[in-house]
C-alpha positions in Angstrom: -36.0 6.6 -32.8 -34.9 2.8 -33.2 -35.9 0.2 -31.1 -33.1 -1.1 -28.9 -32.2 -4.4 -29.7 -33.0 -7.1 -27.2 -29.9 -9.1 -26.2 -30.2 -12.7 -25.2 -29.4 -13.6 -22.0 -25.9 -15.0 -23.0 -25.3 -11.9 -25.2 -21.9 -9.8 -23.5 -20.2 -6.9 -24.1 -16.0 -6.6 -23.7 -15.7 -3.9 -21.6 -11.8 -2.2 -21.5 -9.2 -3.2 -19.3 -8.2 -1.6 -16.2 -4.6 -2.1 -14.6 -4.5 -0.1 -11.6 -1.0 0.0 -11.5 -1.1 2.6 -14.1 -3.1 5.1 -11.9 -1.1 4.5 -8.9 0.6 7.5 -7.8 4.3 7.6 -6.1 5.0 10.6 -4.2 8.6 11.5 -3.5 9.0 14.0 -1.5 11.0 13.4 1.3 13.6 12.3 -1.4 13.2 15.6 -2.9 14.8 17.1 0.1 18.4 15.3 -0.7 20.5 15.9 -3.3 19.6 19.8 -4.2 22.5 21.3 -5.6 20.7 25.0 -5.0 21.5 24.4 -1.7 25.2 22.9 -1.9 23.4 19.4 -1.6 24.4 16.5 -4.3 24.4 13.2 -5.6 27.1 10.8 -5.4 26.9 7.4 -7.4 29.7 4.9 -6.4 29.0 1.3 -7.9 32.3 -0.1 -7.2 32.6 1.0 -3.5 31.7 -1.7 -0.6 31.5 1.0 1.7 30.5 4.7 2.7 32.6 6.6 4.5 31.2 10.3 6.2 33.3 13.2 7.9 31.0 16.3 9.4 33.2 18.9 10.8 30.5 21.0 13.3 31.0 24.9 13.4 30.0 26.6 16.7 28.5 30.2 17.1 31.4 31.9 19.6 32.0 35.8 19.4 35.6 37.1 19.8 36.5 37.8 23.3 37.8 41.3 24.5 41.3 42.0 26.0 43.0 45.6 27.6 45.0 47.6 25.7 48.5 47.4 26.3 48.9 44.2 28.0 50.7 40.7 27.2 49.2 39.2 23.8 47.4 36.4 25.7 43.6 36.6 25.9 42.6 37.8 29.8 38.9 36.4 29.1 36.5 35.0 27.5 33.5 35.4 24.9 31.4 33.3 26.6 30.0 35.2 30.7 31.4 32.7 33.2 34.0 30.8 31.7 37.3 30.5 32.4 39.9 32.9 32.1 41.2 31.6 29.0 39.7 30.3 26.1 41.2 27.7 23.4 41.5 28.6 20.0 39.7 25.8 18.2 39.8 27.1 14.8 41.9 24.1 13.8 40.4 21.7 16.3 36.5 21.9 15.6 34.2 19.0 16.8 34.0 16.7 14.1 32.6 12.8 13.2 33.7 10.5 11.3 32.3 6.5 11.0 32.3 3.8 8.0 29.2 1.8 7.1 28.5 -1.1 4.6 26.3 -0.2 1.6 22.2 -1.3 2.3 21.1 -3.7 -0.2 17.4 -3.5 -1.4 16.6 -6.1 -3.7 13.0 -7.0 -5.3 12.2 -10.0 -7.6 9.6 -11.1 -10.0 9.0 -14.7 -11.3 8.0 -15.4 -15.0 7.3 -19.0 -15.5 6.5 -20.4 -19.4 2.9 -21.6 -18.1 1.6 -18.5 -17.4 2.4 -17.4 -21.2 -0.2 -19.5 -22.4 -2.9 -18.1 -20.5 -5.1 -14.6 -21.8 -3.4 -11.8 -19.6 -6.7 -9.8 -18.0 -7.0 -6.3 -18.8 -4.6 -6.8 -21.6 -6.1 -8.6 -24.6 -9.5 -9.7 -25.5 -11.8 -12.9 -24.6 -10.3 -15.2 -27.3 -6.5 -14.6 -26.4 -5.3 -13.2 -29.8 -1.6 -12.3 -28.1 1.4 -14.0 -29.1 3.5 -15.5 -26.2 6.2 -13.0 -27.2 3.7 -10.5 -26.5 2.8 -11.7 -23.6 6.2 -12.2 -22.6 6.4 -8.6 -23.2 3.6 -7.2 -21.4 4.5 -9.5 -18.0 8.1 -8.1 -18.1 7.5 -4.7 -18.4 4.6 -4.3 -16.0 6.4 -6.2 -13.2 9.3 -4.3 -14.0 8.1 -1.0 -13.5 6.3 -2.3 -10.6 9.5 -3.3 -8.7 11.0 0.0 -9.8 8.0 1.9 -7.7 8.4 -0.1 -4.5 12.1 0.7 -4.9 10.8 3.9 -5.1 8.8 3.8 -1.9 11.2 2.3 -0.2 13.6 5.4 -0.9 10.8 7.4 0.4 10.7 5.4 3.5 14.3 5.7 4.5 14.3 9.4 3.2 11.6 10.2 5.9 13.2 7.9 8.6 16.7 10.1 8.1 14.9 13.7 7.8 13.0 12.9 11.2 15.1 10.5 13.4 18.6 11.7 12.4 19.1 7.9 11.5 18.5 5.4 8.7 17.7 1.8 8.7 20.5 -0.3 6.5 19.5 -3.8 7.7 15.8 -3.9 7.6 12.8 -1.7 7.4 12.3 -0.5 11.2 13.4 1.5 13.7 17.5 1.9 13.2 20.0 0.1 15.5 23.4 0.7 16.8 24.9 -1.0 13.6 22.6 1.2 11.1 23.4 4.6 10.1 23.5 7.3 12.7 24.0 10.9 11.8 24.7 12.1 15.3 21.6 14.6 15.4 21.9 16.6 18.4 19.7 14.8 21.1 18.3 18.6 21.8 16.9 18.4 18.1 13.8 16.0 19.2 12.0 18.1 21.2 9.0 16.1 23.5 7.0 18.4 25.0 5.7 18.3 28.7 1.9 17.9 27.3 1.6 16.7 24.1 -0.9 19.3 21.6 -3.9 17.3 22.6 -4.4 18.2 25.9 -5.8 21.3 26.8 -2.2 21.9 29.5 0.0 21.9 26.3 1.3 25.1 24.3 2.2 24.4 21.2 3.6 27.9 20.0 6.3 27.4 23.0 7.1 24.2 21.6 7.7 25.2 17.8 9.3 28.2 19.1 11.7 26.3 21.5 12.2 24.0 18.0 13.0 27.1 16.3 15.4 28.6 18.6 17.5 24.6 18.5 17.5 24.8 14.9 18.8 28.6 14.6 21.7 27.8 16.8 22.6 23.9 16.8 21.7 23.8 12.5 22.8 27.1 11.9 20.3 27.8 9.7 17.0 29.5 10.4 13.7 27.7 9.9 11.7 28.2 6.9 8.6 25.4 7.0 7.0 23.0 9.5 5.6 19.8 7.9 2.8 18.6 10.4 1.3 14.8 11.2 -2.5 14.5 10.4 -2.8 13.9 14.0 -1.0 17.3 15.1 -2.3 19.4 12.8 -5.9 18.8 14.0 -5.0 19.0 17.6 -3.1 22.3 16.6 -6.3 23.8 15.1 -8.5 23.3 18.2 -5.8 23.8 21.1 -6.9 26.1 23.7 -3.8 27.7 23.5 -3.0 28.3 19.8 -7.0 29.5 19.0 -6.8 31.9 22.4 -3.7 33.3 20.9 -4.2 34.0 17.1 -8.2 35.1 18.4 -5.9 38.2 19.9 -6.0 41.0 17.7 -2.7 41.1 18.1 -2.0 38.1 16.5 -4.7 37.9 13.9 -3.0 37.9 10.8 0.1 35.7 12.2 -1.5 32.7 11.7 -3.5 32.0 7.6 -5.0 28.4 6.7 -6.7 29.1 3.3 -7.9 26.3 0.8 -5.6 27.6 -2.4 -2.3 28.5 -0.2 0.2 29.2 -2.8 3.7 29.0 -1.1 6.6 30.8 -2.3 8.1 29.3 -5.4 11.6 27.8 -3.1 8.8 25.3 -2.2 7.7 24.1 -5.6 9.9 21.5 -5.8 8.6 19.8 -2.4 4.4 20.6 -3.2 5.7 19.0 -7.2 6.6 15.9 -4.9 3.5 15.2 -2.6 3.9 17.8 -0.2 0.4 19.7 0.4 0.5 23.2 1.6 -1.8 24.5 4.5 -0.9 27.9 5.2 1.8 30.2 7.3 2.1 31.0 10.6 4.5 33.7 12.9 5.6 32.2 16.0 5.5 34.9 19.0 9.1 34.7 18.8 8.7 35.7 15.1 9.6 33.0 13.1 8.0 32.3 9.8 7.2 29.2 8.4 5.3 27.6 5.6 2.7 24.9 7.0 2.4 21.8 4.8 1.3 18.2 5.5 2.0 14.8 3.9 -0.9 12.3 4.1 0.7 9.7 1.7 0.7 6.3 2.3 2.1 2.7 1.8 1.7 -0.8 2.7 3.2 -2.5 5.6 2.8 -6.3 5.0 2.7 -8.3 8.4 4.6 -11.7 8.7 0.7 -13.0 7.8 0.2 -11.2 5.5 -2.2 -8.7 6.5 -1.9 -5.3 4.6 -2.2 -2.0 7.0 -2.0 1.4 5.7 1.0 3.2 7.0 2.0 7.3 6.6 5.5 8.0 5.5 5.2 11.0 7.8 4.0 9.7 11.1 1.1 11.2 12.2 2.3 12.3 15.6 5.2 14.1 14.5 5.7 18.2 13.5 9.1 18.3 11.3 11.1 21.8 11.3 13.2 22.7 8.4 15.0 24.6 5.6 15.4 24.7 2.4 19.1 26.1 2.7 19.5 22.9 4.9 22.1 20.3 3.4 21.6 16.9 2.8 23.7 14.5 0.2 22.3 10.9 -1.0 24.3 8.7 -1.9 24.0 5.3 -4.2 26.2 2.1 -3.5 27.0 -0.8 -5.7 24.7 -4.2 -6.7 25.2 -7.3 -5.2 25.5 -9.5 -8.8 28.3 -10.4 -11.3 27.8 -7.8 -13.8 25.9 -8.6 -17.3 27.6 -9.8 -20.4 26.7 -8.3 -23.6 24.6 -11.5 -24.7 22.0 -11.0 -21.3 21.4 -7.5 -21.7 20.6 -8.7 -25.5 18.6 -11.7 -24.1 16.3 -9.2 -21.8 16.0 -5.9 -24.8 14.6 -8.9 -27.0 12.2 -10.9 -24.2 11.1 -7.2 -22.7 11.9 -4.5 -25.1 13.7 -2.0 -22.8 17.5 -2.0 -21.9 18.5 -3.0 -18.4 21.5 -0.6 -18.0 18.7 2.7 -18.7 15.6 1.3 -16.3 12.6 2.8 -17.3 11.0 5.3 -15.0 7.3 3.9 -14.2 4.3 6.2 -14.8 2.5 8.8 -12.2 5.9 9.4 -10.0 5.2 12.6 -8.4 8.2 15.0 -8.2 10.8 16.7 -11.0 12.9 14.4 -13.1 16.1 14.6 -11.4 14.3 12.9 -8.2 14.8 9.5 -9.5 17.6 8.1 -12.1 18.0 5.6 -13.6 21.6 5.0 -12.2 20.0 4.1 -8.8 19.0 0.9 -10.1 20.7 -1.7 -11.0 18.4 -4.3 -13.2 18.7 -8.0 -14.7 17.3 -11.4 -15.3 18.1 -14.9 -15.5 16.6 -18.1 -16.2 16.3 -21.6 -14.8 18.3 -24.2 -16.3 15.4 -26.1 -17.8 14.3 -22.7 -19.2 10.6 -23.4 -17.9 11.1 -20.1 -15.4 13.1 -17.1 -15.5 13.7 -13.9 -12.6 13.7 -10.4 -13.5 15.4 -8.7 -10.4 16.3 -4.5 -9.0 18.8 -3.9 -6.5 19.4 -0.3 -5.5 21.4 0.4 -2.6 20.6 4.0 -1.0 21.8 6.1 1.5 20.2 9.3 2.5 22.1 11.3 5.1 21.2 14.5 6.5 24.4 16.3 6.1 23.7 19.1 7.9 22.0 17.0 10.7 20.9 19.5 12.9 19.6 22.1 10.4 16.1 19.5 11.0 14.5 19.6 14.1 11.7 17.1 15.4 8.6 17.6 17.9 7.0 14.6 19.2 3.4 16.7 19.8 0.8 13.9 19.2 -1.4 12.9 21.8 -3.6 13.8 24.6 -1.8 13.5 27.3 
């Protein structure tokens, strides 16, 4: 065997690059949830529209009423015990809404100044900075591009949760909607919070999913297929007196699974694809079934000083109830931009190598290709007069309502109290 070779002190080896941008992954699965044409659901692109009108027309659940034989033709009473004598005919007259909002506007930027093209990019090329400025130029554009296509991206996923649990979406900034953002009229029965919330030993959390079940059945129409749980609730869950009295009943012993390889039924793929982790299934006592699964993924919610916290898309406190046969459109307005000329889309395929009217789609996006498109973005760059700095900027404006607004039904469980 040789004799390593003793390496002077000032001796170095160039280890490989790591951009950790590249193993970033973006999950997508509240989006995933709009714009399903199994379900009826689609996507509608308008980039000449300023803004989005919505109609909902709300069905009810009446029977026919009854009526003696050889009387008047007039009905005598009604399907519904205790009400009047008569009851209107509302075929043609069903409870409906109807309200106009602007397009959002979500815009990101990133600076590219000539200086920075004469310096060695790290991770990219070796110690003796053998890359040409074009290539350089190159590199910069694409990797800030693709990463102001993924915070677009998380952004959608933001929103897409907001809408799915609140019934409402923000359109002027990132928080909790207003009166002038967009309101899908969710039945105020369809945010259920319970007397004691699932941490304290008082609460019962099998009444409450039941009682969410039951709102969703009649107000959504549609019966309840899966219950996405909060880190939070789904460990208070597992250790209320309530639920671990109830499922220790042989009666109820095989109603509630949690195994390590659940393999949900193949409807869900396109949510577990997504992000979505499954946890298991549980029969309510009313005799619901639903798939459990739970969403731990995170982003980063930069304070006005800057400080970086880690914050769930899927609060941690909440339990969401839904369906897969639930509707729920997306929609994608128009930039905010005079549209490019023929000579800047040639300026940015030459600087960056990519065309800005097809965006490229950024690696490790988690979901099925027709999740994100690249008509949701609208892409282009321009330059400073004295040519010593240029800005590549993405707009997207997106609108995720839930059509079917009360086919979704939220508990507010977390906590001790």
């Amino acid at each position: 065997m040789a004799t390593p070779v003793t390496f002077d002190l000032f001796s170095r080896i160039w280890a490989g690059g790591f951009d950790e941008h590249q193993k970033v992954f973006t999950p997508t699965a509240g989006q995933s949830m709009f714009g399903r044409t199994d379900n009826g659901s689609y996507t509608m692109f308008s980039p000449n529209s300023n803004a989005l009108d919505i109609e909902i027309i709300r069905a009810n659940l009446r029977i026919a009423p009854l009526m003696p034989r050889g009387g008047v033709g007039v009905f005598t009473g009604s399907s519904t015990a205790g009400a009047a004598a008569t009851q209107h005919n509302d075929l043609q007259f069903n409870q409906g809404t109807t309200f106009s909002r602007k397009y959002p506007l979500l815009e990101e930027t990133s600076n590219l100044g000539a200086d920075q093209l004469l310096y060695r990019l790290i991770a990219y090329e070796g110690p003796y900075g053998d890359l040409t400025m074009e290539d350089r130029t190159r590199i910069l554009g694409r990797r800030a591009y693709t990463e102001l296509i993924r915070r677009c991206i998380r952004t959608f996923e933001y929103l897409a949760w907001q809408s799915l649990t609140l019934g409402k979406q923000s359109a002027n900034a990132i928080g909790t909607p207003t009166s002038s953002d967009y309101d899908w009229r969710r039945n105020a029965a369809n945010t259920i919070t319970p007397t004691h919330q699932w941490g304290s030993a008082l609460s019962t959390p099998l009444s409450d999913i039941d009682t969410g079940c039951d709102q969703m059945n009649f107000a959504g129409k549609v019966m309840p297929e899966f219950a996405i749980f909060g880190g939070q609730v789904m460990q208070q869950f597992q250790t209320n007196p309530s639920v671990t009295t109830a499922y220790a009943n042989k009666l109820y012993f095989e109603l509630l699974r949690f195994e390590l390889d659940e393999r949900p039924d193949q409807k869900f793929q396109r949510f577990v694809n997504a992000g979505l982790i499954p946890y298991g299934r549980i029969k309510t006592p009313k005799g619901y079934e639903l798939t459990v699964f739970t969403y731990p993924h995170m982003y980063d919610s930069t304070s006005s000083n800057g400080t970086q916290t880690a914050t769930k898309y899927f609060p941690d406190n909440y339990v969401l109830l839904g369906s897969t046969m639930t509707r729920a459109d997306r929609y994608f307005g128009p930039p905010e931009r005079l549209n490019l000329t023929a000579m800047e889309m040639q300026m940015v395929m030459e600087r960056f190598g990519f065309n800005p009217s097809v965006p490229l789609t950024p690696p490790n996006v988690m979901g099925e290709g027709t999740t994100v498109l690249p008509q949701m973005f609208y892409t282009d760059y321009y330059q400073s007069n004295d040519r010593k700095h240029g800005t590549m900027r993405v707009q997207a404006a997106p609108v995720f309502p839930t059509t079917q607004t009360d086919g979704w039904v939220t508990i507010l469980a977390g906590g001790a109290s």
